[in-house]
N, C-alpha and C positions, 0 to 999 in steps of 0.2 A: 278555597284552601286545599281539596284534596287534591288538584292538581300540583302545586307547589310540592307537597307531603310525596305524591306521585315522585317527579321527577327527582326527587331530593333522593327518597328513598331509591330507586334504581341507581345513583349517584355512588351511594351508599353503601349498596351488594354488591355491585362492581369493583369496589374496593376492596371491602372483606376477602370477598373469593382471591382475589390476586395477589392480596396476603397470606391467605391461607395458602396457596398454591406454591410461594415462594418461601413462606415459611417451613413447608413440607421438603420443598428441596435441599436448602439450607441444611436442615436435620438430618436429610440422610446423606447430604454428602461430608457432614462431619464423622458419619462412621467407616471410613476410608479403611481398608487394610491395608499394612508394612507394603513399601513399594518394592519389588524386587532390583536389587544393583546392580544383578548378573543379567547382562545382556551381552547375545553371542559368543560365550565360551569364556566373555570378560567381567570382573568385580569392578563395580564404581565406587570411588568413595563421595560424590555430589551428587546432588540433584536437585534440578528444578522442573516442575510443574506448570506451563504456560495454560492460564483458564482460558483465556480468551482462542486460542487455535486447540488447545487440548492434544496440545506436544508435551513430550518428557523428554527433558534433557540431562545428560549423564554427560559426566566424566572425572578422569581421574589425572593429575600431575605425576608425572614418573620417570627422574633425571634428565629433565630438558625437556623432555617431550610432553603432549597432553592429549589424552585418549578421550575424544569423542563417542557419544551415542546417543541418537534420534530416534524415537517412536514415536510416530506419526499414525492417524486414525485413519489418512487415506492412505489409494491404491497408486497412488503416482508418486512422483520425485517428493522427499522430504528435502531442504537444506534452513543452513544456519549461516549466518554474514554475520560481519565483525568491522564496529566503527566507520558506519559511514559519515561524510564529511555533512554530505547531501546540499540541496534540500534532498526531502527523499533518501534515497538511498544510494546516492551520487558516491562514488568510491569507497564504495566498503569492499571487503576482502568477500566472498560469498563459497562454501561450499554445498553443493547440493548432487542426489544422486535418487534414482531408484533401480529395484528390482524388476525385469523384467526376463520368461520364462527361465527361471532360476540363475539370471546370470545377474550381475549387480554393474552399473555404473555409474561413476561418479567422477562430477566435473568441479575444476577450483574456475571461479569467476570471478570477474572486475566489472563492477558496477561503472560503465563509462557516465552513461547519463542518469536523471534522476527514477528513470522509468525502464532501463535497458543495463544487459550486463552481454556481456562476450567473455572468453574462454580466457584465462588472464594470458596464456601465452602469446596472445593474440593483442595483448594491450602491450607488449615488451616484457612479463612477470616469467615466473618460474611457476609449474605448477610443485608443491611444496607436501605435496599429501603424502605422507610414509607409507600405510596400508589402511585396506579399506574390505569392508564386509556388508553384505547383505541381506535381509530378508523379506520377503511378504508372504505375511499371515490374510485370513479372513478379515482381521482385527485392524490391519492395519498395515505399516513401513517399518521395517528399523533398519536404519545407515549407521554404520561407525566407522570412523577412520581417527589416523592419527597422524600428528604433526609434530613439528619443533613449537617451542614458547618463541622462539627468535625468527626473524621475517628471515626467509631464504630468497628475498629476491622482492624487483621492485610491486608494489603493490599490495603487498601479502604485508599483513597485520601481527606487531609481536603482540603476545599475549601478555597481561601484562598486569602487577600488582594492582589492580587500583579498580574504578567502576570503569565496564566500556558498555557501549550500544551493542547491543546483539539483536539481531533482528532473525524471526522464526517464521516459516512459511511449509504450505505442503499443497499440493496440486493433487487430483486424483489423474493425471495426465501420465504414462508414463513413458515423457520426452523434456528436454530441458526448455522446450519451449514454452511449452504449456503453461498459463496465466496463473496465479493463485488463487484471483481472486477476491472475497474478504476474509481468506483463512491465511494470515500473517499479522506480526505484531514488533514491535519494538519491547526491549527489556531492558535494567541495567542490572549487569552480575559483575562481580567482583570471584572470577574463578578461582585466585587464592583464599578468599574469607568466605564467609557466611551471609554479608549483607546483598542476598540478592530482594531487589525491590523492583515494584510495576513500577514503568514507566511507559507513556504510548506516547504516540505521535501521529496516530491517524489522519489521514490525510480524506477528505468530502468525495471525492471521488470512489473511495473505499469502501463506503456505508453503504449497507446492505438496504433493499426495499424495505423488511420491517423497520427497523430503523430510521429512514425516512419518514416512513408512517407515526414513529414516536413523535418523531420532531415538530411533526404537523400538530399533532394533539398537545403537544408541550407547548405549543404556540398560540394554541386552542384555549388552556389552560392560563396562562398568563392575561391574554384576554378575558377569560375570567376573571381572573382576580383582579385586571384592572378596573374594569366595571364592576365589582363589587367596592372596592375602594372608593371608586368616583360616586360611587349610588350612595354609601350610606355619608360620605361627606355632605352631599346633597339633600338627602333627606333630614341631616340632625336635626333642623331647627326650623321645618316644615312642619305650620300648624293647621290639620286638615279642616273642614269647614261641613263636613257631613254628619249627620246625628251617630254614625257609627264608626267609630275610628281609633285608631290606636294610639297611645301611649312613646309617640317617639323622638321627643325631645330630652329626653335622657343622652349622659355620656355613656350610659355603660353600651347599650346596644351600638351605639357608634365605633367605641374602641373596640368592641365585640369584634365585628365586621372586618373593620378593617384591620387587627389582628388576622382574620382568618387569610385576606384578602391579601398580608401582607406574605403571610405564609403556603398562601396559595403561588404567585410568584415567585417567590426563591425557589420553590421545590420544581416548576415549571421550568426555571433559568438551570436547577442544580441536575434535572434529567439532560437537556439539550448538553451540557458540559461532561457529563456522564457516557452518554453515544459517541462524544466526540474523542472522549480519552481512551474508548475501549474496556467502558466497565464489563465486568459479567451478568449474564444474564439476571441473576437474584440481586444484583441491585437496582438496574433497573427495574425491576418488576417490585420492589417496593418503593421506590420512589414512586413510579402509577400508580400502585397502592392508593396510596398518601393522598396523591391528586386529587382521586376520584374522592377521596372519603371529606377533604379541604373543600371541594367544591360541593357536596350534599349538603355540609353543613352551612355553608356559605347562602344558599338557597334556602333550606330550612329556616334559618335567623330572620334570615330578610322578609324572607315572609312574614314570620313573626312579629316583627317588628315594624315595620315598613308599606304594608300592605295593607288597606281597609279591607274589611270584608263586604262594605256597601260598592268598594270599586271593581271588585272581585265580581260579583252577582251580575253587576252592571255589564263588564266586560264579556261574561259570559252568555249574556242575554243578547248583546251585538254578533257576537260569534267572531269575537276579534282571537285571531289562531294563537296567540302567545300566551 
């Protein structure tokens, strides 16, 4: 039994801590202060906050036109794309630019294929940019420029009442070649209203090595629970035949089980669905949470329920390793 108790319990702490850890961050990132509007000599009246790249996006509407601003955590090109058709990000309108030794450039691009963009003048477009500004800090990029709300030319994206795809990206490169990465994301903003909402679209190719790694242990985890589901089906109505044995033709340790069993699984299926949309880091890390604490318990029971102490002793005296 102390083996069972053993494993359970490490199951158990593993859990704890990763809530506790995720709990903690949660907490302090609720005590955010006021974002400042003014960037580069300019006031915004919008903003959004991408958690997943940890870009700030700004701007303002101002008679036709709309005043862009990026701040970016890296040292290379920030940009921002609008409406791609895709897959991917096949025809979206794309600006992006960085600072290098105090000088700023920035390029309007046309996403030709779903992985590649060129220079839109180069696809038959107009480049459409009004003016444009630079900086890099320690901290980070910030681009702004400005445009018409109305396309000047083929390619180029009106802006436009309603939700569109805006897609956020920053390289620490600074060349317009240079790859992103997995620091880019899909959003839908509605530049005239307020309903800006996450949406992704992460693409497998995207996911980072930890991330992988979740996936493996999510995979890990449903495993779990499928074999705790299958075991205490099997076991309910198993009547052992040794002088010392347990009590396990009851319903309730069964539904027991395979409750946890069943909630070991969803949460398994609800991480893998989670890496795949681009959650932030605090949620996944409470879904693992969960895992770990769904699967202590799930061991604990079983043993409890499930396991002779005569088969126990026995097993142990063979030196059978499980």
């Amino acid at each position: 039994m102390a083996r069972y108790l053993k494993i359970s319990s490490i199951f158990f702490v593993i859990g704890i801590i990763v809530l506790g850890f995720i709990t903690y961050e949660i907490l302090s990132n609720n005590q955010k202060s006021p974002v400042n509007m003014t960037m580069l000599g300019t006031k915004y009246t919008d903003h959004f906050f991408d958690k997943k790249t940890k870009i700030n996006l700004f701007w303002k509407i101002d008679k036709g036109k709309i005043n862009f601003a990026l701040q970016s955590p890296g040292q290379g090109w920030v940009g921002i794309g609008f409406d791609p058709k895709g897959p991917v990000m096949n025809g979206a309108d794309i600006f992006m630019g960085f600072v290098k030794g105090g000088k700023t450039y920035i390029n309007e691009e046309y996403a030709n294929t779903p992985y590649s963009h060129e220079p839109i003048v180069q696809a038959g477009g107009k480049d459409c940019i009004l003016s444009y500004k630079g900086e890099s800090t320690p901290k980070g990029t910030i681009l702004t420029f400005t445009r018409n709300l109305k396309s000047c030319g083929l390619h180029d994206k009106t802006i436009e009442n309603k939700n569109m795809t805006v897609m956020l990206a920053y390289s620490d490169g600074k060349n317009f070649t240079k790859y992103h990465g997995p620091n880019h994301n899909e959003v839908q903003i509605n530049f005239f209203g307020k309903n800006k909402s996450h949406k992704s679209f992460m693409i497998t190719s995207h996911l980072t090595s930890y991330q992988i790694g979740l996936i493996a242990w999510a995979l890990l985890f449903i495993i779990a629970g499928i074999i705790g589901f299958a075991s205490s089906f099997v076991e309910k109505n198993i009547n052992h035949t040794e002088s010392i044995k347990k009590d396990n033709t009851g319903w309730f340790p069964f539904f027991l089980i395979m409750l946890l069993s069943v909630g070991e699984i969803a949460c398994a299926i609800w991480l893998i669905v989670e890496l795949y949309s681009n959650a932030v880091n605090s949620m996944i890390g409470l879904i693992t949470g969960f895992n770990f604490i769904l699967m202590a318990l799930i061991v604990l029971f079983y043993r409890k329920f499930y396991i002779d102490d005569e088969v126990i002793t026995q097993d142990i005296n063979d030196e059978i390793p499980w």
